[in-house]
C-alpha positions as CSV (number, residue, x, y, z in Angstrom):
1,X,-6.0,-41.9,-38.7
2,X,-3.0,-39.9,-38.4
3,X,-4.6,-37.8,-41.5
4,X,-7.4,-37.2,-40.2
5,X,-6.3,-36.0,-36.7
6,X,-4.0,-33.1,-38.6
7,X,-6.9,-32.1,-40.8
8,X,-8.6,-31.8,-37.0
9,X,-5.7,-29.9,-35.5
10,X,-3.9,-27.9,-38.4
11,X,-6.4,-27.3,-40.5
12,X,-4.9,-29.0,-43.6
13,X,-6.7,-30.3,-46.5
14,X,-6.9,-33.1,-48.9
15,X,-5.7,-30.9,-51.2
16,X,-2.9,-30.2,-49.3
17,X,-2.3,-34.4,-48.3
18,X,-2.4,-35.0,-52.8
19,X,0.2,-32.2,-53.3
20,X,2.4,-34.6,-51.5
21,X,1.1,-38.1,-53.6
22,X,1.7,-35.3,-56.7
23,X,5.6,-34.8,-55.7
24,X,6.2,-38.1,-54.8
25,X,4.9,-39.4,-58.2
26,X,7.3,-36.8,-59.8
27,X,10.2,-37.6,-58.2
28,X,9.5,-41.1,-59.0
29,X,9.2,-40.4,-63.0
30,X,13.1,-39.7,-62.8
31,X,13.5,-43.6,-62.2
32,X,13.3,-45.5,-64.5
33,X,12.5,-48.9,-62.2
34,X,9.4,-46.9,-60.4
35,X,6.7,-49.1,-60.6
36,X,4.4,-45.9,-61.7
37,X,6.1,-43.0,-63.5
38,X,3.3,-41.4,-65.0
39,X,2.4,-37.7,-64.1
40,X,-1.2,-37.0,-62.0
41,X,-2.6,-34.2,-60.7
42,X,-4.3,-33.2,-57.4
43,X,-7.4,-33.7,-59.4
44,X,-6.6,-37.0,-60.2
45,X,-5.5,-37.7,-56.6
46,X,-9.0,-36.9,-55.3
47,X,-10.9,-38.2,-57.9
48,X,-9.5,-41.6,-57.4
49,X,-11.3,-43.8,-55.2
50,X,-11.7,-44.0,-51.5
51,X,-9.5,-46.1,-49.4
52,X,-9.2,-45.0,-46.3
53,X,-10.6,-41.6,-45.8
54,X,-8.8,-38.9,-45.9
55,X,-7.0,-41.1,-48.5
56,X,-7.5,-42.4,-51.6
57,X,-5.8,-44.8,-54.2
58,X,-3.5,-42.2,-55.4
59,X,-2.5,-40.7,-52.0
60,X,-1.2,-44.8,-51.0
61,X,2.1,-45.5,-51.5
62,X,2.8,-48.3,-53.7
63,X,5.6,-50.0,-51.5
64,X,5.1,-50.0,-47.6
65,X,5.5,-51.9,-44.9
66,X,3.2,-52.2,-42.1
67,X,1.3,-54.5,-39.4
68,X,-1.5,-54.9,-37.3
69,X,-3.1,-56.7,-34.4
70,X,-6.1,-57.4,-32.5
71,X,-6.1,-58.7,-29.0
72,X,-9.4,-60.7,-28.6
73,X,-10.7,-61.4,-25.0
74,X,-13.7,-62.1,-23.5
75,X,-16.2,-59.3,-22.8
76,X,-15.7,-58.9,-19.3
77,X,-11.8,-58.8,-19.5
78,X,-12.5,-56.0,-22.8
79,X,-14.2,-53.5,-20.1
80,X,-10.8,-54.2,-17.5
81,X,-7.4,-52.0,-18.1
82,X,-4.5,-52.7,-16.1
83,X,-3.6,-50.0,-13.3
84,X,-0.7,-50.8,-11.3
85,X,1.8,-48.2,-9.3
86,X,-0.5,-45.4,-11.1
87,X,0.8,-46.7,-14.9
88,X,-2.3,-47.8,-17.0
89,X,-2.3,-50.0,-19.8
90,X,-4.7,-50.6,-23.1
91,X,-5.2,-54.5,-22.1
92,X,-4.1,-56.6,-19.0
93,X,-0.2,-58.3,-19.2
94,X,1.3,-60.6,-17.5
95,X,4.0,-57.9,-16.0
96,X,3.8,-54.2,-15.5
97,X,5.8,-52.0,-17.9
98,X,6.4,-49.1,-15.4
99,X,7.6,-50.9,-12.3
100,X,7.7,-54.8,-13.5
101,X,5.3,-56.2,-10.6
102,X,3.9,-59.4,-12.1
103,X,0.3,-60.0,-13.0
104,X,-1.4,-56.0,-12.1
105,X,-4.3,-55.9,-10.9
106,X,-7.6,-55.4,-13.4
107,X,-9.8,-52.6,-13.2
108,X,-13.3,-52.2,-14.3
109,X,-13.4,-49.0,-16.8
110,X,-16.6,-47.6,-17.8
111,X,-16.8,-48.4,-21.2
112,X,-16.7,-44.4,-22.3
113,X,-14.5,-42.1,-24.4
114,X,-14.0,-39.5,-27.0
115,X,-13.2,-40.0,-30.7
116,X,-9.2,-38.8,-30.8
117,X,-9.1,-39.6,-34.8
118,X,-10.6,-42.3,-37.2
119,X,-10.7,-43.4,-40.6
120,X,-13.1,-44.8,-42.9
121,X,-12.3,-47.9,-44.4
122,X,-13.2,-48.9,-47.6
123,X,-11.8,-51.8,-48.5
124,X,-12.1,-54.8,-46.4
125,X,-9.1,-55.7,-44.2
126,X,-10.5,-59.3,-43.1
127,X,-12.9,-61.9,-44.0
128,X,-16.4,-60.5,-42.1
129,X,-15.9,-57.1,-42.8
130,X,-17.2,-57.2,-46.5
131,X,-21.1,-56.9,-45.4
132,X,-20.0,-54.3,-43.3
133,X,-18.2,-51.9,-46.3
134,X,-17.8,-48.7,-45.5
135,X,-16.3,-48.8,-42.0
136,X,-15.1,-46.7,-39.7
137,X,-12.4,-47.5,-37.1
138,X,-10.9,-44.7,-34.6
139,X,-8.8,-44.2,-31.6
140,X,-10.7,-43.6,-28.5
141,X,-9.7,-41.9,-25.8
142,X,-10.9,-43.4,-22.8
143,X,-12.5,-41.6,-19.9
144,X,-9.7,-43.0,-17.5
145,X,-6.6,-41.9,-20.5
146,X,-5.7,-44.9,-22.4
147,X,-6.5,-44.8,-26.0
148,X,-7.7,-48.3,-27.4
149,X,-7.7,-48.6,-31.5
150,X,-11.4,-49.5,-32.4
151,X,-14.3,-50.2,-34.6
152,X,-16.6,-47.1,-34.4
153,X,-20.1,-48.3,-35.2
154,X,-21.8,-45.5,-36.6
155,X,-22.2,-44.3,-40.2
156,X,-19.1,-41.9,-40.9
157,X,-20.7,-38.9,-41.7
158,X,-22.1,-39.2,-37.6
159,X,-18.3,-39.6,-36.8
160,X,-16.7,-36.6,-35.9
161,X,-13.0,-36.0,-33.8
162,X,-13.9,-35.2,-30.2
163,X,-17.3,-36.9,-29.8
164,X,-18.2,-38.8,-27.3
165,X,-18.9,-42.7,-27.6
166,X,-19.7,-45.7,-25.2
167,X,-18.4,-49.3,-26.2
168,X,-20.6,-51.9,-27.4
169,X,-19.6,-55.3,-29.0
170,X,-19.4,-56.7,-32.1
171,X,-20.3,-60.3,-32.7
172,X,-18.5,-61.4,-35.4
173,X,-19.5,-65.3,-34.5
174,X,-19.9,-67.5,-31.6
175,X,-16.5,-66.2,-30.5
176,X,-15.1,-63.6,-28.2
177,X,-16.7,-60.5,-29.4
178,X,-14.9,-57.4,-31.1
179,X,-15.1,-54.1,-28.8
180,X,-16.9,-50.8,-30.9
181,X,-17.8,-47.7,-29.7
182,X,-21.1,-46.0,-30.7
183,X,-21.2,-42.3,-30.5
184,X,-23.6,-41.1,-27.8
């Protein structure tokens, strides 16, 4: 999502993002325990296929570190963000970051935002998703400031950086549901 908020702000292109996958595999064909040392091209970077748009197999890196995580809460809590001493927060906690009063109060949000940046997945990243392949997951900038990371439901050629998008929920199962944000 990074990407795709510098192609939004600086202009640059996928062209410009597999010049870099097209160095990296050239530097890496000097060493002789790479785990791919074979030459490609820009045309082979965006020819390859999607992963998770703006990038593709080639642009990936083969060795990375990396994590996630979902907080899963009811409904009712998913609309609330903590404000307390003026300092808001993406979810509620037990303590406030800015001034450490214990349990902040909750605050009803009204469930609307902008698209800051998103990506379109491609491969599935957890059991449930596969019926749902191609994806789309963004960062949305809330009305009240906070930006939450969430599932944008809408095809992604309706998605675009800077439109505007009201939360919905996902029902994965009988369980809490999964906030997403349909653009308005």
């Amino acid at each position: 999502m990074a990407a795709r908020r510098h192609l939004h702000e600086y202009g640059t292109t996928e062209e410009q993002f597999a010049e870099i996958a097209v160095s990296t595999r050239e530097w890496a064909s000097m060493n002789p325990k790479a785990a791919q040392r074979e030459p490609i091209t820009v045309d082979d970077v965006l020819e390859s296929r999607p992963i998770a748009e703006p990038f593709t197999l080639l642009d990936c890196c083969l060795v990375s570190d990396g994590g996630g995580a979902v907080v899963l809460v009811s409904e009712e809590k998913a609309r609330e963000l903590d404000v307390c001493c003026g300092n808001r927060h993406q979810y509620p906690r037990a303590v406030c970051t800015a001034c450490g009063a214990e349990d902040p109060p909750f605050t009803e949000r009204d469930g609307t935002g902008t698209i800051y940046t998103y990506t379109t997945c491609h491969v599935p990243g957890e059991p449930g998703f596969g019926d749902r392949m191609p994806y789309v997951v963004g960062a949305v900038e809330l009305a009240e400031g906070p930006r939450l990371l969430a599932i944008i439901d809408a095809d992604s050629a309706d998605v675009e950086v800077g439109s505007p998008v009201e939360v919905s929920f996902w029902r994965m199962s009988d369980e809490p549901a999964m906030p997403a944000f349909v653009p308005e």
